[in-house]
C-alpha positions as CSV (number, residue, x, y, z in Angstrom):
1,X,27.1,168.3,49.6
2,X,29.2,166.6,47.2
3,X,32.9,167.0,46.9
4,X,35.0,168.7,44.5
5,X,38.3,168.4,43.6
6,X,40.4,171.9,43.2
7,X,43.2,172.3,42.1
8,X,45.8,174.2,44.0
9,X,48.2,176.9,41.9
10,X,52.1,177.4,42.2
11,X,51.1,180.6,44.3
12,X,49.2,178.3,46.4
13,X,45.5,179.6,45.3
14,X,42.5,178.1,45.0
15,X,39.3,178.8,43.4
16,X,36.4,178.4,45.8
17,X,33.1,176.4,44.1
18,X,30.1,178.2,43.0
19,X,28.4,175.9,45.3
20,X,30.3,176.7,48.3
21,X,30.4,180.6,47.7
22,X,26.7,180.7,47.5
23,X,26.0,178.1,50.7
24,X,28.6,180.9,52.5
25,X,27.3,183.9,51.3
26,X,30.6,184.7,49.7
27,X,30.8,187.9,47.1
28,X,33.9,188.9,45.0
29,X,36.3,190.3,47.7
30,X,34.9,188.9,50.7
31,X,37.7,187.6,53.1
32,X,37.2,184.0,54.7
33,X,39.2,182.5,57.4
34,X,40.6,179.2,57.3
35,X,40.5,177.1,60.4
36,X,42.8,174.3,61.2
37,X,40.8,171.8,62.7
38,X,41.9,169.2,65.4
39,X,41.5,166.2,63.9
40,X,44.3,165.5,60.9
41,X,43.5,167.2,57.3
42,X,40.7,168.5,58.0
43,X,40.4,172.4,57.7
44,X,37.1,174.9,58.0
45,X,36.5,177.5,55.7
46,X,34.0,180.2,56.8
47,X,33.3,183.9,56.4
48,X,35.3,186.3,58.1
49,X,33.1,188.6,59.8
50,X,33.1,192.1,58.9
51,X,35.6,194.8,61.0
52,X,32.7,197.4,61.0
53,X,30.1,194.8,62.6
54,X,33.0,192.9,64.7
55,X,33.7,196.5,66.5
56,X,30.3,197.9,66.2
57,X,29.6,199.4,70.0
58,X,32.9,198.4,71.1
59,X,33.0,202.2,72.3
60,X,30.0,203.8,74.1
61,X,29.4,207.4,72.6
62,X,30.6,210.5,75.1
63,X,27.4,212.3,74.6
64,X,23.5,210.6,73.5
65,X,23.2,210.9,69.9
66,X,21.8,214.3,68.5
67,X,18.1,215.3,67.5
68,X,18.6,214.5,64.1
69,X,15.1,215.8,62.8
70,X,15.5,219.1,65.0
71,X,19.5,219.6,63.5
72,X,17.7,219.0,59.6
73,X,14.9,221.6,60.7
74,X,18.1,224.3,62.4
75,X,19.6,223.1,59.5
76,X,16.7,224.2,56.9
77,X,15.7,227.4,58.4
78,X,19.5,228.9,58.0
79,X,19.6,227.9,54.5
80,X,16.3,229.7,53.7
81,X,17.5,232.9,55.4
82,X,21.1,232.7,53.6
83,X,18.9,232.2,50.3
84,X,15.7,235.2,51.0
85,X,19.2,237.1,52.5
86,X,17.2,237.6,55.5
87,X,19.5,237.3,58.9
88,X,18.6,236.1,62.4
């Protein structure tokens, strides 16, 4: 990869290279994380990962998940007898 010079704003922004957005997967409003490295000026730049995936079975479910086919078919039946008016 080649560099790239960037110039930083007086908020302190920068504008992150085509090239590098599409190397990182990067889409409008995306967050990345910025990682001071050891050695002297050198920082990382990489994706931040997402909250949703990060926490994603963090917590084990109190009860096994539900028959979803069998509550669509409960589900179903009920609305045909609320439409024909016919009851249980």
């Amino acid at each position: 990869m080649r560099e790239q010079e960037i110039t930083v704003t007086q908020k302190g922004q920068v504008t992150i290279p085509a090239e590098v957005r599409r190397a990182l997967g990067l889409k409008a409003r995306d967050k990345v994380i910025f990682e001071l490295s050891e050695e002297k000026g050198v920082v990382k730049l990489r994706p931040a990962p997402s909250k949703v995936a990060r926490w994603f079975g963090a917590v084990s479910p109190k009860e096994q998940p539900e028959d979803f086919p069998k509550v669509r078919e409960e589900f179903e039946k009920a609305v045909a007898q609320e439409v024909t008016g016919e009851t249980r």
